[in-house]
C-alpha positions as CSV (number, residue, x, y, z in Angstrom):
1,X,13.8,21.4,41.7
2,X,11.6,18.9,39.4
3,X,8.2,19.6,39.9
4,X,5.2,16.9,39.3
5,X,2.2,17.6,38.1
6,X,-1.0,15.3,37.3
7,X,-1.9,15.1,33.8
8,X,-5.7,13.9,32.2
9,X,-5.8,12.4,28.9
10,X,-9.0,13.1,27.1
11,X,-9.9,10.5,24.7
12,X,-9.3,12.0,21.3
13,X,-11.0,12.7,18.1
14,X,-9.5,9.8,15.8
15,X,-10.1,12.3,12.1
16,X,-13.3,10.4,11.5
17,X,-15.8,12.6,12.9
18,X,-16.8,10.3,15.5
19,X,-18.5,11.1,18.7
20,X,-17.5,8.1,20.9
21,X,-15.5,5.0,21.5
22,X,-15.4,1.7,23.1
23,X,-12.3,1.0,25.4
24,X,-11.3,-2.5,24.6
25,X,-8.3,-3.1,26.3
26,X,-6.0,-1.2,28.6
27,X,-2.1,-1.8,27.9
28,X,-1.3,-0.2,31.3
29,X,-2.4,-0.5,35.1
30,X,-2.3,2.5,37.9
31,X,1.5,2.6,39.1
32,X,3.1,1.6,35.8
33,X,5.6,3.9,34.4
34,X,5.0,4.8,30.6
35,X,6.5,7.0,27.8
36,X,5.6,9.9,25.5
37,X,4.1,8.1,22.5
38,X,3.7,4.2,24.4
39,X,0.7,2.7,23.5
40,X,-1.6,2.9,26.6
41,X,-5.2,1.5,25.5
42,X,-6.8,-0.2,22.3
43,X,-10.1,1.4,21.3
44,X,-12.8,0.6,18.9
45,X,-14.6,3.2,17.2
46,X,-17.4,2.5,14.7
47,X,-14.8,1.6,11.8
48,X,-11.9,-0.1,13.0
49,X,-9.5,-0.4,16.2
50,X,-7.3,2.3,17.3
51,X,-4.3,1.7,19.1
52,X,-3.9,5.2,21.2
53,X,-0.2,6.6,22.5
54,X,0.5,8.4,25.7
55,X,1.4,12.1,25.1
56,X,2.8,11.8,28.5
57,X,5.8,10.4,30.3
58,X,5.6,9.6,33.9
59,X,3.6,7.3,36.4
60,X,0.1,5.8,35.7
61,X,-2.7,7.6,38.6
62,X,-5.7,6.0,37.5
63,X,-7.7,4.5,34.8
64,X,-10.9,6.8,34.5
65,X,-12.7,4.2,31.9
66,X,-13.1,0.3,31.9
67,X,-12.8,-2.0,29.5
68,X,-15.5,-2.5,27.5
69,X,-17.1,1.2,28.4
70,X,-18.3,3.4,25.6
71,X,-16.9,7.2,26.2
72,X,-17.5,9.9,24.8
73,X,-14.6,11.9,22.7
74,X,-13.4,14.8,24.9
75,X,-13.7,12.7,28.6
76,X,-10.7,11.7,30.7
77,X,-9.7,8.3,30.3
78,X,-6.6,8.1,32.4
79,X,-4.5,10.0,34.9
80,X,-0.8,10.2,34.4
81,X,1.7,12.2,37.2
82,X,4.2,13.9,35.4
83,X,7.9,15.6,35.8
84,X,7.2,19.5,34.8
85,X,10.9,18.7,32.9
86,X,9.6,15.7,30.9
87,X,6.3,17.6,29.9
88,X,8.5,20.6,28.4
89,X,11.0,18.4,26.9
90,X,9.0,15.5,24.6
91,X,11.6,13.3,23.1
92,X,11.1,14.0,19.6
93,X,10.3,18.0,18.6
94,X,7.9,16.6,15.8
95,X,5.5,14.4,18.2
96,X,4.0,17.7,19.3
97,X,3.6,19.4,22.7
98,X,3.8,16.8,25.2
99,X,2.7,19.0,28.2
100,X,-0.2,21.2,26.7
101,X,-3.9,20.5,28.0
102,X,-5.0,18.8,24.3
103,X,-1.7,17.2,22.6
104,X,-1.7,17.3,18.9
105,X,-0.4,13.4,18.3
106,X,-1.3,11.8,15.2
107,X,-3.4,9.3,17.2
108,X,-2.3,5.6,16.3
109,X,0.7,6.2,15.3
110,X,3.1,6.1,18.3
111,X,6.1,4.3,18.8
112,X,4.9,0.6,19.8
113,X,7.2,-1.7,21.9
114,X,7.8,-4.6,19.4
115,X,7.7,-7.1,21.5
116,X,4.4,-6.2,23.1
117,X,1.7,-9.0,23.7
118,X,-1.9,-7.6,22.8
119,X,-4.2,-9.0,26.1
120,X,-7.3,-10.3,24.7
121,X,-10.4,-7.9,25.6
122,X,-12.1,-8.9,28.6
123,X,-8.5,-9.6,30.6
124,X,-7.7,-7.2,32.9
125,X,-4.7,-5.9,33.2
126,X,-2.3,-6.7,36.0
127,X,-1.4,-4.9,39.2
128,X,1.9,-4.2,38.8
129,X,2.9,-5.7,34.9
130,X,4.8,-3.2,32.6
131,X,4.5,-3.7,28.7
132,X,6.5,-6.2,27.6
133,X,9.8,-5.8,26.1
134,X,11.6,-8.2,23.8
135,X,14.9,-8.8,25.2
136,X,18.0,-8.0,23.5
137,X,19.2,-10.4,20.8
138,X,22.0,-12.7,22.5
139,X,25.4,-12.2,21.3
140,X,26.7,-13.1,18.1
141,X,22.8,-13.5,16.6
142,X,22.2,-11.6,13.4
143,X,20.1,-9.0,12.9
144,X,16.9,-10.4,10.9
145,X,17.1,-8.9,7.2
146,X,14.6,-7.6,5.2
147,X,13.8,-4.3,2.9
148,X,12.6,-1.4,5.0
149,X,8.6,-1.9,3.5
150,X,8.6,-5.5,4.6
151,X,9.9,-4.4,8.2
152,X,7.1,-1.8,8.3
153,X,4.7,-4.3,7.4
154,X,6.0,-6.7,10.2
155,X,5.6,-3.9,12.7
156,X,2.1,-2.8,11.5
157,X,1.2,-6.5,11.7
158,X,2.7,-7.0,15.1
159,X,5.1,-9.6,13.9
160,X,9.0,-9.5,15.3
161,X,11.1,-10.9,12.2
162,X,13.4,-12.2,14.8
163,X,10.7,-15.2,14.6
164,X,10.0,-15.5,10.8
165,X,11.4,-17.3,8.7
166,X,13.3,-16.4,5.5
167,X,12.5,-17.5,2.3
168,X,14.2,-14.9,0.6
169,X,17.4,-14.9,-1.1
170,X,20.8,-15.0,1.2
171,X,18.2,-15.1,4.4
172,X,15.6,-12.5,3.9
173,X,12.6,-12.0,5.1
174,X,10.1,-10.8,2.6
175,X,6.7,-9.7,2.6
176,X,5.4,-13.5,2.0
177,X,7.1,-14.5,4.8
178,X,5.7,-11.8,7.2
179,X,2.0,-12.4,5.8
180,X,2.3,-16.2,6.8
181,X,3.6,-15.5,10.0
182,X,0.6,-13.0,10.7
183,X,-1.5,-16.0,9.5
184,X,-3.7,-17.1,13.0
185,X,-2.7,-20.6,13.4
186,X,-5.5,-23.3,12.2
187,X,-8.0,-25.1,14.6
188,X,-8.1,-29.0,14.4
189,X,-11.0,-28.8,11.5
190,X,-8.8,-26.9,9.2
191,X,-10.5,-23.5,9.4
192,X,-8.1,-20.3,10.7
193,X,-8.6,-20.0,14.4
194,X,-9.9,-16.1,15.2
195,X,-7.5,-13.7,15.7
196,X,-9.2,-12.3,18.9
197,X,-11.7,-15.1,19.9
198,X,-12.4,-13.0,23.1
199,X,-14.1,-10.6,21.2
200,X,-16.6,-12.9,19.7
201,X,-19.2,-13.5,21.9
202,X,-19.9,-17.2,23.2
203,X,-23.4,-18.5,22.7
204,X,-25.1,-21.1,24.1
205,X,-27.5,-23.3,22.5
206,X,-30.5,-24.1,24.1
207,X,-30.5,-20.7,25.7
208,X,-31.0,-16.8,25.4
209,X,-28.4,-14.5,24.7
210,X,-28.2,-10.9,24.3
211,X,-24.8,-9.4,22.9
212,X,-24.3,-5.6,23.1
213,X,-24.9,-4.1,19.3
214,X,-21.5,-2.0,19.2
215,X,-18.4,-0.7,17.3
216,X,-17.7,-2.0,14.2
217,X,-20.8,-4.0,13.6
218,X,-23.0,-0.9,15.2
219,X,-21.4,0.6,12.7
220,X,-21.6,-1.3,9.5
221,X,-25.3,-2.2,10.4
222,X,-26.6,1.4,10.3
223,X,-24.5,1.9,7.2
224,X,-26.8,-1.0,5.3
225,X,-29.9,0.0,6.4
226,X,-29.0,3.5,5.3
227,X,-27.6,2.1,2.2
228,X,-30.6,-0.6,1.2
229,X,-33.3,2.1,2.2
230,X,-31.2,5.3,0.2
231,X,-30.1,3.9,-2.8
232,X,-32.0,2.2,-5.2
233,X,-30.0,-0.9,-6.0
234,X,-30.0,-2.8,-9.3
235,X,-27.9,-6.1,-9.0
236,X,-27.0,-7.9,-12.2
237,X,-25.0,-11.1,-12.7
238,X,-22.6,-13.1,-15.5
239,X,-21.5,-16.6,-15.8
240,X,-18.0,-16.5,-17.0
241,X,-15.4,-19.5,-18.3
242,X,-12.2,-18.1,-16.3
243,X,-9.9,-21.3,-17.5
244,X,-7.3,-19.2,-19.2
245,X,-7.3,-16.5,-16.3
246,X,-6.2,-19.5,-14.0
247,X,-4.1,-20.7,-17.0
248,X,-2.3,-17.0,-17.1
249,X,-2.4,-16.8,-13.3
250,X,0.3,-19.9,-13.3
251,X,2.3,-19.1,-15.5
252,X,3.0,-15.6,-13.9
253,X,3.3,-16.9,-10.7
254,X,6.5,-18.8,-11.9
255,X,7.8,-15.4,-12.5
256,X,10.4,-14.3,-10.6
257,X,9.5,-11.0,-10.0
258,X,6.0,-12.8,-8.5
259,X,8.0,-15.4,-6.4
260,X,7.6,-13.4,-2.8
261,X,3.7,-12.6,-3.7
262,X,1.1,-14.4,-3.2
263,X,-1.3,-14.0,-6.2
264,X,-5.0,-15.4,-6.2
265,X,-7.5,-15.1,-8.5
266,X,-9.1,-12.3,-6.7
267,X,-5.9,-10.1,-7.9
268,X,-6.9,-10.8,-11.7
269,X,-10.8,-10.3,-10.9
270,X,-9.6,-6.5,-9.7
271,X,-7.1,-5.8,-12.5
272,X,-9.9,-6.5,-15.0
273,X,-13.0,-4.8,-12.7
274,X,-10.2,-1.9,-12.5
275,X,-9.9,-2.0,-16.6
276,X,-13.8,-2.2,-16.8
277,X,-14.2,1.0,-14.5
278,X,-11.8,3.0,-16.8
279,X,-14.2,2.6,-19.0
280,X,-17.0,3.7,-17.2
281,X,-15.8,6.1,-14.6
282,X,-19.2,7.1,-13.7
283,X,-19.2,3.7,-12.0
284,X,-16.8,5.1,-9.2
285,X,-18.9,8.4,-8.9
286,X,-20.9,9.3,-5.9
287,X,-24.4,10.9,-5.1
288,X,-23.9,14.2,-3.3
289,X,-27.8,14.7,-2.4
290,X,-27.0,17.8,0.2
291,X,-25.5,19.6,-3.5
292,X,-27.8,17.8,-5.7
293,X,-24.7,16.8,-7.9
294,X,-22.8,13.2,-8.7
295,X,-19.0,13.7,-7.8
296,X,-17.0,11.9,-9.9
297,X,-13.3,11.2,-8.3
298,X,-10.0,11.9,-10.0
299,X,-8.8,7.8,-9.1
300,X,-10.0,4.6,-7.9
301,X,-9.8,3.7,-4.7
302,X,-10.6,0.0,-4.6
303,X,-12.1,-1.3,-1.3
304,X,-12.1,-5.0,-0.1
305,X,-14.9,-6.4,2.0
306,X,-12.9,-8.4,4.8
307,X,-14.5,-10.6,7.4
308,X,-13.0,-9.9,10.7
309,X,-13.3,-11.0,14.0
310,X,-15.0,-7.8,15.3
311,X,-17.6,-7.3,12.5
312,X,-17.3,-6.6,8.6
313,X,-14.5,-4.0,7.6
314,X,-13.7,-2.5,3.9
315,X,-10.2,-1.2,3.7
316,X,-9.1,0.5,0.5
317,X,-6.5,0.5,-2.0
318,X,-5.9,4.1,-2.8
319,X,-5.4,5.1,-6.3
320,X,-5.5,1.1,-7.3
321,X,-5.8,2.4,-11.4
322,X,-2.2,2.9,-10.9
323,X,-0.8,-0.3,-10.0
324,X,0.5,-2.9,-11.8
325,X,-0.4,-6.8,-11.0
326,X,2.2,-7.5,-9.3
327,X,1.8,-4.3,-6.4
328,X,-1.8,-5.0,-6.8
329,X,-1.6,-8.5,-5.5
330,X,0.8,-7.4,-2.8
331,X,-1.6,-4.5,-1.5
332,X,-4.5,-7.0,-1.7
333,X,-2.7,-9.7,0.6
334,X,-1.3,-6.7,2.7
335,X,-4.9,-5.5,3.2
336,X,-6.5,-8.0,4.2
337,X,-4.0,-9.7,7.0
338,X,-4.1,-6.0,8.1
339,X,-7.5,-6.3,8.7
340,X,-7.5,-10.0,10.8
341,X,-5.1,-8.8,12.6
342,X,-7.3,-5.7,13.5
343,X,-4.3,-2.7,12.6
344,X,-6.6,-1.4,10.0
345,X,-6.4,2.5,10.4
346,X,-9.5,4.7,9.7
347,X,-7.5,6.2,6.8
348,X,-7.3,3.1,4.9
349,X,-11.1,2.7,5.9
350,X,-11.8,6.2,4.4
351,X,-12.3,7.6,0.7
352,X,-13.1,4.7,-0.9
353,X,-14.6,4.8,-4.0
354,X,-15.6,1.2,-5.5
355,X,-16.1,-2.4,-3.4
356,X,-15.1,-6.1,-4.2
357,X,-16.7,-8.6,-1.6
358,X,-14.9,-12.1,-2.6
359,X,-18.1,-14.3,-1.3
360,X,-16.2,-17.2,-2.5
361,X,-13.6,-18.3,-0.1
362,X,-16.9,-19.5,1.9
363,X,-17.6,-21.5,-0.9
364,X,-20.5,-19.4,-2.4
365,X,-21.2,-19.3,-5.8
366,X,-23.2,-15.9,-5.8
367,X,-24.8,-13.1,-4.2
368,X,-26.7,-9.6,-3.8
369,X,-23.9,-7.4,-2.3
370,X,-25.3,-4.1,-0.5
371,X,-23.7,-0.7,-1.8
372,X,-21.4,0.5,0.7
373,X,-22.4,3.6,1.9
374,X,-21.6,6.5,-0.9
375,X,-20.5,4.4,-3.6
376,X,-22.3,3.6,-6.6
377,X,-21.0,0.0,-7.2
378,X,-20.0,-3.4,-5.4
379,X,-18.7,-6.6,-7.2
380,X,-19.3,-10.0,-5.5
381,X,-17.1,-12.5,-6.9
382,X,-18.1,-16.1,-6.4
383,X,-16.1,-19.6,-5.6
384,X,-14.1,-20.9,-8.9
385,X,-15.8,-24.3,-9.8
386,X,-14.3,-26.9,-12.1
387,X,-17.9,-27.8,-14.3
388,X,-19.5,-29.1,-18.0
389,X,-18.8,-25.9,-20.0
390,X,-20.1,-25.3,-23.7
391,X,-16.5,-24.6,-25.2
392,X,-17.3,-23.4,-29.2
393,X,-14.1,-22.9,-31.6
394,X,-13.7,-23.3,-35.3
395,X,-14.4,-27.4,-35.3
396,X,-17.6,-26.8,-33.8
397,X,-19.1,-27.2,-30.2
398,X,-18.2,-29.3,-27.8
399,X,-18.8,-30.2,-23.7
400,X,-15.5,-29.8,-21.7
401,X,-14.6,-29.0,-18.2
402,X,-13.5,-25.9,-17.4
403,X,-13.1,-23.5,-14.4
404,X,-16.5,-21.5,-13.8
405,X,-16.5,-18.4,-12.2
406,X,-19.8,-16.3,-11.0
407,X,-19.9,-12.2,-10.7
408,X,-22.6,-10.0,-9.4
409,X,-22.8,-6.4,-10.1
410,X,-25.1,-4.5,-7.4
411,X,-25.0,-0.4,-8.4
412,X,-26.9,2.8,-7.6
413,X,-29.4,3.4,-10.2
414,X,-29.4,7.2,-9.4
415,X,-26.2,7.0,-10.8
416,X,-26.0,4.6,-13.6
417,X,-28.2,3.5,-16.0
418,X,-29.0,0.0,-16.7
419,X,-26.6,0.2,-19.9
420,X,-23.8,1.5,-17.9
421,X,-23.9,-1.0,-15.1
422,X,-24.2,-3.9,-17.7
423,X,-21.0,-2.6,-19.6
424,X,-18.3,-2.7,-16.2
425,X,-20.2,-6.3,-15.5
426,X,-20.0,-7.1,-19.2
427,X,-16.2,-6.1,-19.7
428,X,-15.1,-7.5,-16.6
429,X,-15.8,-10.6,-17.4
430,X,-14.4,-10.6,-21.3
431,X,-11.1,-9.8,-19.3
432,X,-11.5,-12.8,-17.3
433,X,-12.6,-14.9,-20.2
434,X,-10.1,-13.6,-22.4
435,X,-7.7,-12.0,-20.2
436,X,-4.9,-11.5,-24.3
437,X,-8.0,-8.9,-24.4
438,X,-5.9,-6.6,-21.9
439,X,-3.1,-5.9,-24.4
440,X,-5.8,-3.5,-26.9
């Protein structure tokens, strides 16, 4: 005879050493039925948002933690009643014990019904309302086709390619075509509308209003003030004439190896910072002050500051030295609709070891960028203006326009010396100026 038995979920340590979490939206409601590995409830911990899977299968008790309620790792956050045959048996041997007291899941990284609807936070969830489930294709529709990266791209971004359309050869979907799709749609003044405008907090004007100092933003603002107040920061800055950069940038965009990726300035600016810190490898290092020593890492993993609607989030690329423009550019665009689309996972968050905040798609020309915590360098890169340039060749000088980009260097001067941190600037902008430079 099957057996039930009433199972508590504690909420979980994510890997990033955290000591609590903000529920932000349940997926489930007391009497639905879930699996092993169904995502149950969104969280948001100080770096980024968790998506969390059941390492039970049975019948939802009770929800022991509201929305919006910051718990502590280790307490019960929900109740499930299961079958003593489905705890012993999980459905995949390599998801871990299913029935023990503390499952050993990689948290995050469940199975996730595709055609699931994220509720906005603040919602509650229904009474009786199961995930969703996409329904079956009808008969005779074909099977959407695209490479096994673009369809794990699709499902990290919560996109079904059964909605996308193709630009790819014979009907494929590529990764364009997904990172388009993930794009929120844009509000009648032309700017993107947020990905998760319940999260942002409406203010009146006219009136007082307190919003709760949490998550993400709790977070990143403890991280600056640690940051400004620890290291002492030097910020330098160059001017630089990028015409031929743009120049180079379309004629390899009519490549066809490039035709699927989306390539933007920003993807040269890294390529040549990336050159520049090759250079200078002490530039990536960071200041171990518990072992009094500066670690200097074996790569480069490049992190991007990206604006999101819960607060400020830096993603990495890991081991970016290695790649060539053309993954480059596809790992920055990948990245950063990651990020809007809040499925950035602490990993990508973690072990970064160099910034690039791109200050100019908000039309700024220039700025003082803050460390991020641990590293010794940032790079702001400004907006691209088309203005009265000083161009000087064999005939002489003369006064053209040309496209007019501006960089600031901010670095820990524990760490590098003024020299040093005037060389990556220096060299990152020859690349950019002169980007033939790249072939010596």
């Amino acid at each position: 005879m099957t057996t039930t038995t009433a199972q508590t979920f504690l909420l979980p340590d994510v890997g990033e050493g955290l000591t609590e979490a903000d529920i932000v939206t349940w997926r489930v409601a007391v009497g639905d039925t879930v699996t092993v590995n169904q995502i149950i409830v969104d969280i948001e911990t100080a770096k980024s948002v968790v998506e969390l899977p059941s390492p039970y299968a049975g019948k939802v008790v009770e929800l022991l933690a509201t929305e919006g309620e910051v718990v502590a790792v280790g307490s019960p956050i929900i109740a499930i009643r299961t079958a003593d045959a489905q705890v012993a048996a999980p459905a995949d041997p390599a998801e871990g014990e299913a029935g023990g007291p503390e499952p050993k899941l990689l948290v995050g990284y469940g199975a996730r019904d595709a055609g699931h609807s994220r509720r906005r936070r603040g919602t509650a969830p229904s009474g009786a309302a199961a995930p969703a489930v996409t329904p079956p294709a009808a008969p005779g529709r074909d099977k959407p086709r695209a490479k096994p990266p673009v369809r794990k791209l699709a499902k990290v971004l919560g996109v079904d390619l059964a909605t996308v359309e193709p630009t790819g050869p014979d009907g494929t979907v590529v990764r364009a075509d997904v990172l388009r799709a993930s794009e929120p749609m844009a509000t009648p003044g032309g700017r993107p509308a947020s990905a998760d405008p319940a999260s942002a907090p409406a203010v009146a004007i006219g009136s007082e209003t307190r919003i709760p100092i949490k998550g993400v933003r709790k977070h990143t603002a403890a991280a600056m003030v640690a940051s400004a107040f620890t290291a002492p920061h030097v910020t330098e800055f160059v001017t630089v004439d990028v015409t031929k950069t743009l120049e180079l940038r379309e004629l390899v965009q009519r490549r066809r190896e490039f035709r699927d990726t989306k390539l933007t300035p920003l993807a040269f600016v890294a390529r040549a910072y990336l050159r520049a810190l090759a250079r200078i490898p002490m530039a990536t290092a960071r200041w171990d002050e518990a072992a009094q020593e500066i670690v200097v890492p074996a790569g480069i993993n490049l992190g991007f500051a990206v604006a999101t609607p819960r607060g400020l989030m830096v993603p990495n690329i890991k081991n970016a030295h290695t790649l060539g423009l053309l993954d480059l550019a596809g790992a920055i665009n990948e990245l950063a609709a990651t990020a809007r689309a809040g499925k950035t996972t602490p990993e990508a968050m973690a072990g970064g070891s160099t910034t690039i905040t791109n200050v100019g798609v908000f039309g700024i020309d220039t700025g003082t960028p803050i460390l991020n915590p641990g590293e010794t360098a940032i790079l702001a890169v400004g907006a691209i203006r088309r203005q009265p340039w000083v161009v000087e060749d064999a005939a002489g000088e003369r006064i053209e326009p040309r496209s007019i980009l501006q960089l600031a260097l901010s670095f820990d001067h524990r760490v590098l010396d003024g020299a040093e941190g005037s060389q990556v600037l220096a060299d990152t902008a020859a690349l950019l100026a002169e980007p033939a430079l790249a072939v010596l």
